[in-house]
DSSP file (Angstrom, degrees, kcal/mol; ACC not computed):
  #  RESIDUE AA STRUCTURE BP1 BP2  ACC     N-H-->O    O-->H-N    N-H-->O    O-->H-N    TCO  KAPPA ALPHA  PHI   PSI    X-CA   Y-CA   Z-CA
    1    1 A X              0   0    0      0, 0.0     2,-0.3     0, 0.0    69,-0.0   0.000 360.0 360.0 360.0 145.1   -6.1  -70.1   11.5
    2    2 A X    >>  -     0   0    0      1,-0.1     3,-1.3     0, 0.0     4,-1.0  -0.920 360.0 -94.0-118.5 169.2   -5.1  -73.1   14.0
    3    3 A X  T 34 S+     0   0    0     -2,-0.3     4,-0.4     1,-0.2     5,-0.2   0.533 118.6  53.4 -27.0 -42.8   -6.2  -73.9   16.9
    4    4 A X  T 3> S+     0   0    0      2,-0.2     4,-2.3     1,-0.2     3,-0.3   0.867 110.6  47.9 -79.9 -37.1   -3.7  -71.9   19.0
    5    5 A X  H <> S+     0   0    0     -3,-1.3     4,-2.2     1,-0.2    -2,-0.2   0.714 109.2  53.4 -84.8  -4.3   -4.4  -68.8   17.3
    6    6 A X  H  < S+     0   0    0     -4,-1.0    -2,-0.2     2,-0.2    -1,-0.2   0.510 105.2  54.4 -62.0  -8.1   -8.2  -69.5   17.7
    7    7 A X  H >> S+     0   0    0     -4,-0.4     3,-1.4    -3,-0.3     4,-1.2   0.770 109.0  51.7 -96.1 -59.4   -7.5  -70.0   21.7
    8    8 A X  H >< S+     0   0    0     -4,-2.3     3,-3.2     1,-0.3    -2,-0.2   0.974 103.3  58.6 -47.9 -63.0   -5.9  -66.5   21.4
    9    9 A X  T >X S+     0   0    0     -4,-2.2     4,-1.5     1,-0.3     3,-0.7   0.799 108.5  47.3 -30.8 -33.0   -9.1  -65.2   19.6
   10   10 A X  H <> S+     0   0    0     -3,-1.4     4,-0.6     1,-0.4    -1,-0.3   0.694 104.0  53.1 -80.8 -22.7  -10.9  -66.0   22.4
   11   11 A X  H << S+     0   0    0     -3,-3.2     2,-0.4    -4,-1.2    -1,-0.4  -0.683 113.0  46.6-101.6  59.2   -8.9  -64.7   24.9
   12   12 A X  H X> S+     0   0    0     -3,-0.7     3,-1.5    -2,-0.1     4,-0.8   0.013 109.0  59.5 -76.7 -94.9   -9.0  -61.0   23.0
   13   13 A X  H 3X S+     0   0    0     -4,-1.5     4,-0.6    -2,-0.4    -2,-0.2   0.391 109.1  35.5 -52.4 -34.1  -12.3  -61.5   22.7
   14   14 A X  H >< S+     0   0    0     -4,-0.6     3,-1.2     1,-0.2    -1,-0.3   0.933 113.1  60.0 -68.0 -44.8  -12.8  -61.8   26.4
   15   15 A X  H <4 S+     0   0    0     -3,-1.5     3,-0.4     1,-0.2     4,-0.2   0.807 108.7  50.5 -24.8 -50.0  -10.0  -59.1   27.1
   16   16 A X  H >X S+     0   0    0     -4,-0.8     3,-1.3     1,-0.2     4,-0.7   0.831  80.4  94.9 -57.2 -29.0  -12.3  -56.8   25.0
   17   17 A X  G X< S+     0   0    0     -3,-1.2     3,-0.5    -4,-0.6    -1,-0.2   0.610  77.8  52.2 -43.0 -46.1  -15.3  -57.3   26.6
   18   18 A X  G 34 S+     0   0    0     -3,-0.4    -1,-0.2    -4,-0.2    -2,-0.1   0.596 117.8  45.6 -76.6  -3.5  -15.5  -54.3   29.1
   19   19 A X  G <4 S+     0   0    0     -3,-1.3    -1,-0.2    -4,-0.2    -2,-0.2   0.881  91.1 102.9 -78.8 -33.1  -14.7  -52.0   25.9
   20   20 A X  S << S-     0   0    0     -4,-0.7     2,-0.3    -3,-0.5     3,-0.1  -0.126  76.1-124.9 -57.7 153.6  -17.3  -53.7   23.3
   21   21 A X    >   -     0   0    0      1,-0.1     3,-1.6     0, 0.0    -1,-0.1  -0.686  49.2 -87.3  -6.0 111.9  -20.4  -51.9   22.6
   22   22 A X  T 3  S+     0   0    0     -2,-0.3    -1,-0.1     1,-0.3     3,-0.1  -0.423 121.3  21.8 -51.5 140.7  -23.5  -54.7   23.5
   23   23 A X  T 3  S+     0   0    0      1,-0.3    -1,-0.3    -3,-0.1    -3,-0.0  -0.088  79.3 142.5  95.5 -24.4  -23.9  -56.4   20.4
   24   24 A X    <   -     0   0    0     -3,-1.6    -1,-0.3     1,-0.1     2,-0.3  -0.174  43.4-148.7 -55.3 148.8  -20.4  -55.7   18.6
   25   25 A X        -     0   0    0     -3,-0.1     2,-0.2     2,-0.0    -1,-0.1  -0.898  12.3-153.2 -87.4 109.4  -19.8  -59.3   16.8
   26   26 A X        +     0   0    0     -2,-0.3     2,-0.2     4,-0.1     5,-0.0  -0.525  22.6 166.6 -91.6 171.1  -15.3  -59.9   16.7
   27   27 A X    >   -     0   0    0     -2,-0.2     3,-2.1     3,-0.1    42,-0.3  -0.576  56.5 -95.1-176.5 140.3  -14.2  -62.1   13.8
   28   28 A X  T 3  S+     0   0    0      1,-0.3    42,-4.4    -2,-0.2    43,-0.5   0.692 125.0  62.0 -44.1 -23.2  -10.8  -62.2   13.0
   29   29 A X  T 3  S+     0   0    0     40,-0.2     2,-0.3    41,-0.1    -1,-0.3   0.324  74.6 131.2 -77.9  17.5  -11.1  -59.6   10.3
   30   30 A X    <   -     0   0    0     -3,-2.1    39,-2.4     5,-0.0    40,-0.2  -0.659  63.0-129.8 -74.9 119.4  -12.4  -56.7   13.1
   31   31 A X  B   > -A   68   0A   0     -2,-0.3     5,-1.0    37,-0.3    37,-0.2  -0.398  11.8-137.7 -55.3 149.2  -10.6  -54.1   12.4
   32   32 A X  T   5S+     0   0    0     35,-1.2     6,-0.8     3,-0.2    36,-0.1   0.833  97.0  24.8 -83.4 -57.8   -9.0  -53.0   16.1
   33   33 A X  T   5S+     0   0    0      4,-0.2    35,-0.0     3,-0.2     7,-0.0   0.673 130.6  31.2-101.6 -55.5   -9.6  -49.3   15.3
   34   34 A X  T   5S+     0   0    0      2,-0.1    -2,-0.1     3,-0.1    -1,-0.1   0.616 121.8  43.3-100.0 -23.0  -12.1  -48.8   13.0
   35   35 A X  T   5S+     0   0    0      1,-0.1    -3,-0.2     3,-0.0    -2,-0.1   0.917 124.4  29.7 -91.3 -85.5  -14.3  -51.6   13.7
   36   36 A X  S   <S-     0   0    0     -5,-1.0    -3,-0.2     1,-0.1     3,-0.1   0.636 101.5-120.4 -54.5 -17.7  -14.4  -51.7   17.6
   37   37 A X        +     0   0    0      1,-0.2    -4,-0.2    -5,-0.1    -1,-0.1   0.238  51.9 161.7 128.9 -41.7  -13.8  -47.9   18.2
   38   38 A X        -     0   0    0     -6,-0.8    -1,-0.2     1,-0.1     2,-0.2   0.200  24.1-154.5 -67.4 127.2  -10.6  -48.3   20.1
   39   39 A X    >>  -     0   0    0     -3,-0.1     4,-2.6     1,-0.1     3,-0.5  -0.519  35.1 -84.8 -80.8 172.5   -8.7  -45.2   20.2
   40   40 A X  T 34 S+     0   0    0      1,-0.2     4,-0.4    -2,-0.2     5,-0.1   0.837 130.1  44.0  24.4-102.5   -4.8  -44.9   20.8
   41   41 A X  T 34 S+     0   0    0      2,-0.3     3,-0.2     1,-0.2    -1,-0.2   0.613 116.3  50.0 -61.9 -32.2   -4.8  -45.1   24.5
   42   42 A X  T X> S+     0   0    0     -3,-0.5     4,-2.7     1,-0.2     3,-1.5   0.871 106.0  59.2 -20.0 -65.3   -7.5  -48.0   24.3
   43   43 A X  H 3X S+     0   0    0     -4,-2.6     4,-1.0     1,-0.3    -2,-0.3   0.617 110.9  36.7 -68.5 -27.9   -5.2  -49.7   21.8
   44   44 A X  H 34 S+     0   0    0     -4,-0.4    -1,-0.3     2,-0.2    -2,-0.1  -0.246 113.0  56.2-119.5  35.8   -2.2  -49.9   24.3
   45   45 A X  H <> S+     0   0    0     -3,-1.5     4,-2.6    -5,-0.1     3,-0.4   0.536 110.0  55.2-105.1 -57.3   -4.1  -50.6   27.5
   46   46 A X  H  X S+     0   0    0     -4,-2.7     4,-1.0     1,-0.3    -2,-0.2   0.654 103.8  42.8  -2.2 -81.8   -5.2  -53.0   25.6
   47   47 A X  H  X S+     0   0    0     -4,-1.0     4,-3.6     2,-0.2     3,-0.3   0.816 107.5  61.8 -49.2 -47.2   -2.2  -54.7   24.5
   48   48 A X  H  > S+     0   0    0     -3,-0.4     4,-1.3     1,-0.3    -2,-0.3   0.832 102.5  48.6 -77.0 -22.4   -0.5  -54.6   27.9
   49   49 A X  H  X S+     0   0    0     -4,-2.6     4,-1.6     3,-0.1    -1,-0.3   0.824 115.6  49.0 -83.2  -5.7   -3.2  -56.7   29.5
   50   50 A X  H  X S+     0   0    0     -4,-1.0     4,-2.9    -3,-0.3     5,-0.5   0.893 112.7  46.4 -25.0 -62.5   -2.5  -59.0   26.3
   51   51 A X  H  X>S+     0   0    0     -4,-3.6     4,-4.9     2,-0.2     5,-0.9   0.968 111.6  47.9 -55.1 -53.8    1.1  -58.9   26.9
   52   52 A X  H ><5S+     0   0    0     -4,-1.3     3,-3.8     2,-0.3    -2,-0.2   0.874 117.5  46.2 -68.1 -82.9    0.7  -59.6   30.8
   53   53 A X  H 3<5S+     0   0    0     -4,-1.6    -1,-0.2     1,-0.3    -2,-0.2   0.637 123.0  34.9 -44.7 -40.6   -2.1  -63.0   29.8
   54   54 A X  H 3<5S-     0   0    0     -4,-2.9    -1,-0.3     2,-0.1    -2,-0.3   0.706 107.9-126.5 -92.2 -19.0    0.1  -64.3   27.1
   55   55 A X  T <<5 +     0   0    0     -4,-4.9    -3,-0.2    -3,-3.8     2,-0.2   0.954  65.5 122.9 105.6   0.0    3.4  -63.6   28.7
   56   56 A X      < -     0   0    0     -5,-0.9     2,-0.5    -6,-0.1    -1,-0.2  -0.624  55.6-143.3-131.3 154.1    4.8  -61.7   25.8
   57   57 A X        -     0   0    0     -2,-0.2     2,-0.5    22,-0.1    -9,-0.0  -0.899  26.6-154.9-111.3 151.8    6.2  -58.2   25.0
   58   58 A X        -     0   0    0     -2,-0.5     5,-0.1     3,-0.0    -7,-0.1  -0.977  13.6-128.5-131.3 134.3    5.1  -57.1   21.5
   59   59 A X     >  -     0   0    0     -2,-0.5     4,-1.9     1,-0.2     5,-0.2   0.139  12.5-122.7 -70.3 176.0    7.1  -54.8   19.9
   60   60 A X  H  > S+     0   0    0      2,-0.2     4,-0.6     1,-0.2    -1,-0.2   0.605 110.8  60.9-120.9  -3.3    5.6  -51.5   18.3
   61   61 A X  H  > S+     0   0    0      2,-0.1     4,-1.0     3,-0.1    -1,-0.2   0.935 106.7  45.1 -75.0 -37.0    6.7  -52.0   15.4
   62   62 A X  H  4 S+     0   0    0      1,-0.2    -2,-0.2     2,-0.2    -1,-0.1   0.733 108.4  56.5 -69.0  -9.4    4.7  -54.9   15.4
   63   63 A X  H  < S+     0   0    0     -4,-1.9    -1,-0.2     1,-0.2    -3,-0.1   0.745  98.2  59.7 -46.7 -36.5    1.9  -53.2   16.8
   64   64 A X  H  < S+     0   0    0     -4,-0.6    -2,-0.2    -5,-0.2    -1,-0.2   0.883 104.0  52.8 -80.3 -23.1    1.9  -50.9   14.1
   65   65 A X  S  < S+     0   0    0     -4,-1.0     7,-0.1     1,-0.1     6,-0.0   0.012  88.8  99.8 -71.0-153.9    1.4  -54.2   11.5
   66   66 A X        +     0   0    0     -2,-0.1   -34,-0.1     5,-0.1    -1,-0.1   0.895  33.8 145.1  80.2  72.6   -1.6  -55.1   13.6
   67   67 A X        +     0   0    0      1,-0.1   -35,-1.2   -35,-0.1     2,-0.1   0.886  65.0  37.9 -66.1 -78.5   -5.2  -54.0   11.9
   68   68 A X  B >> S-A   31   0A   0    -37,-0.2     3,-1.4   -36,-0.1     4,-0.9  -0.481  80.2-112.7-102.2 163.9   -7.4  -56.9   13.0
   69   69 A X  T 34 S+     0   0    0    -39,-2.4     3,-0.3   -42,-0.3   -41,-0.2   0.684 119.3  51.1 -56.6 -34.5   -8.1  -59.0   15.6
   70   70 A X  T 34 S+     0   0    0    -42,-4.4     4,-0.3     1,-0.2    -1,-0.3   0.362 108.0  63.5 -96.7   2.0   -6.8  -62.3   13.7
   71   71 A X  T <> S+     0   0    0     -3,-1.4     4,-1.4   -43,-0.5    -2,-0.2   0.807 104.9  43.1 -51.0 -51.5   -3.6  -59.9   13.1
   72   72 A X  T  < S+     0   0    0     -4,-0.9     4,-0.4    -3,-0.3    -2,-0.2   0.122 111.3  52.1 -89.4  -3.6   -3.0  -59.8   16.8
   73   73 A X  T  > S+     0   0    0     -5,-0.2     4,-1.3     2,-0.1    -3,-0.2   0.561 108.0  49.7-116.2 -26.5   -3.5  -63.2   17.5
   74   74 A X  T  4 S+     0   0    0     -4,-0.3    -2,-0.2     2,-0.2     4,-0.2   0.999 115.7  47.9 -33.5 -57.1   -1.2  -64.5   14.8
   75   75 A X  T >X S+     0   0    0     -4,-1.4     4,-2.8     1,-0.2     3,-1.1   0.873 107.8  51.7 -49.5 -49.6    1.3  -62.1   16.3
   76   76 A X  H >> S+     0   0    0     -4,-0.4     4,-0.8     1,-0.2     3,-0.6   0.979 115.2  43.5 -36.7 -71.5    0.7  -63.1   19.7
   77   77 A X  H 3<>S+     0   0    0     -4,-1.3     5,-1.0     2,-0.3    -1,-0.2   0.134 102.5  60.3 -76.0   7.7    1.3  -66.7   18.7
   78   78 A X  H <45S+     0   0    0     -3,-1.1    -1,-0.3    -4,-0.2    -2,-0.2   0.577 116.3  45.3-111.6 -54.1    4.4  -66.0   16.4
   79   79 A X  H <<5S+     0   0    0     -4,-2.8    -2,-0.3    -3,-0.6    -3,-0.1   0.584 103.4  53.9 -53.6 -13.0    5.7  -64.6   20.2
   80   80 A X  T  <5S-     0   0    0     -4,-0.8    -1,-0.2    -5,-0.2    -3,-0.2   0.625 130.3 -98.5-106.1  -3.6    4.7  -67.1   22.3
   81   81 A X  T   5S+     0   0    0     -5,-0.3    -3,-0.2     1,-0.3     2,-0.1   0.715  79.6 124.6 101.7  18.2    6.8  -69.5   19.8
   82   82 A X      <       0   0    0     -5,-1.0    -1,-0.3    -8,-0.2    -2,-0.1  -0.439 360.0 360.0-105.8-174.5    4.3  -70.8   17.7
   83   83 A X              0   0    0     -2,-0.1    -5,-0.2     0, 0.0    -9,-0.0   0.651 360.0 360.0 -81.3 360.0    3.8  -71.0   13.6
């Protein structure tokens, strides 16, 4: 990971927060689904307050690549015009 997708990690992690379970631990490998819970309709509230902080549309087909949390901040950061 670089820096810029570690800044993202941090900003999903905060994004998550009012979903988490107390205690839930993210690392980039958290599964989105399985890990955290998130159903569907979770998963694409979700993403659109993503989209709106970063600034970015993400496409659903890349949503549909997108397992884990350090999945979704590559992706993010592949949109916003980084490597």
């Amino acid at each position: 990971m670089n820096s810029d997708t570690d800044a993202i990690i941090e900003e999903i992690v905060r994004a998550l927060g009012p979903n988490l379970t107390p205690g839930v631990v993210i690392t980039p490998e958290t599964n989105i689904t399985r890990d955290l819970g998130l159903d569907s309709l979770a998963v694409m509230n979700f993403v659109m307050v993503l989209e709106d902080k970063f600034d970015v549309s993400i496409p659903l087909d890349k949503i549909a690549e997108v397992e884990t949390v350090g999945d979704l901040a590559r992706t993010i950061n592949e949109l916003r015009g980084g490597n």
